[in-house]
C-alpha positions, -999 to 999 in steps of 0.1 A, spaced: -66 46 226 -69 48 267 -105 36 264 -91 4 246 -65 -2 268 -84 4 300 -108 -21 285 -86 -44 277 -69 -40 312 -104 -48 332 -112 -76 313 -78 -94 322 -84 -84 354 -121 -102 356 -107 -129 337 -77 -135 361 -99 -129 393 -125 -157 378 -97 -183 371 -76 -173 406 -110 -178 421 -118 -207 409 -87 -226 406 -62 -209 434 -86 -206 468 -85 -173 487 -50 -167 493 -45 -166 449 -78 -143 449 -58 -119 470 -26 -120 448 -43 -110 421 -63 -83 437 -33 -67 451 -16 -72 416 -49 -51 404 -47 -26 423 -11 -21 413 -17 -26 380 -49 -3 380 -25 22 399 7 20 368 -25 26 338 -41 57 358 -7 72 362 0 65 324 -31 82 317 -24 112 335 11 112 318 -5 109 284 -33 134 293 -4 161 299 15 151 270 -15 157 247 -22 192 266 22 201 266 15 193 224 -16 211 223 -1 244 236 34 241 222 12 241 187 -8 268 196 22 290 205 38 278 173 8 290 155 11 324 172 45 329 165 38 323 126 7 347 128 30 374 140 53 368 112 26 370 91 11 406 104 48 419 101 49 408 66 12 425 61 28 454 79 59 462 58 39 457 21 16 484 38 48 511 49 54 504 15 23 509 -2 20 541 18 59 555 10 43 550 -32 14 568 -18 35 597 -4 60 598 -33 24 605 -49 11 630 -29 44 645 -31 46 649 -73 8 660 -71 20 689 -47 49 699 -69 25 703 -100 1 722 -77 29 743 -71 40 748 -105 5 760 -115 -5 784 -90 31 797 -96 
């Protein structure tokens, strides 16, 4: 997207600087060169803006992603408390019939 419009941006500035040069004399040449540079200015500051945005989204995304991992792991973690409290109501009935027999 920026390499199109920064393309398309340069050539309408060659074109314009061709056709002031041609048609307007030096005084139109430096209108639009001063306009260029203004204009060249407004698109680099717009990049800048849209390069943060993209990183701002990138990172707000990757936190988001984080926060749903976590909630994950604490899902994995309370199946496993739960696996081990079977595990330990288990161990517990295999001790009381221990205790029976050596009784």
């Amino acid at each position: 997207m920026l390499k199109a419009l920064w393309g398309a941006v340069i050539a309408f500035l060659v074109i314009s600087s061709l056709i002031a040069g041609l048609f307007g004399g030096s005084n139109s040449l430096n209108a639009v060169l001063a306009g260029s540079f203004i204009i060249i200015i407004n698109l680099g500051v717009l990049t800048l803006l849209i390069i943060i945005a993209v990183r701002i989204k990138e990172w707000i995304e990757g936190q988001v992603a984080n926060v749903a991992e976590q909630k994950g792991a604490g899902a994995e973690l309370q199946m496993l408390r739960q696996s081990v409290e079977r595990i330990e109501a288990k161990v517990d009935r295999i001790e009381k019939v221990l205790d029976g027999i050596s009784e």
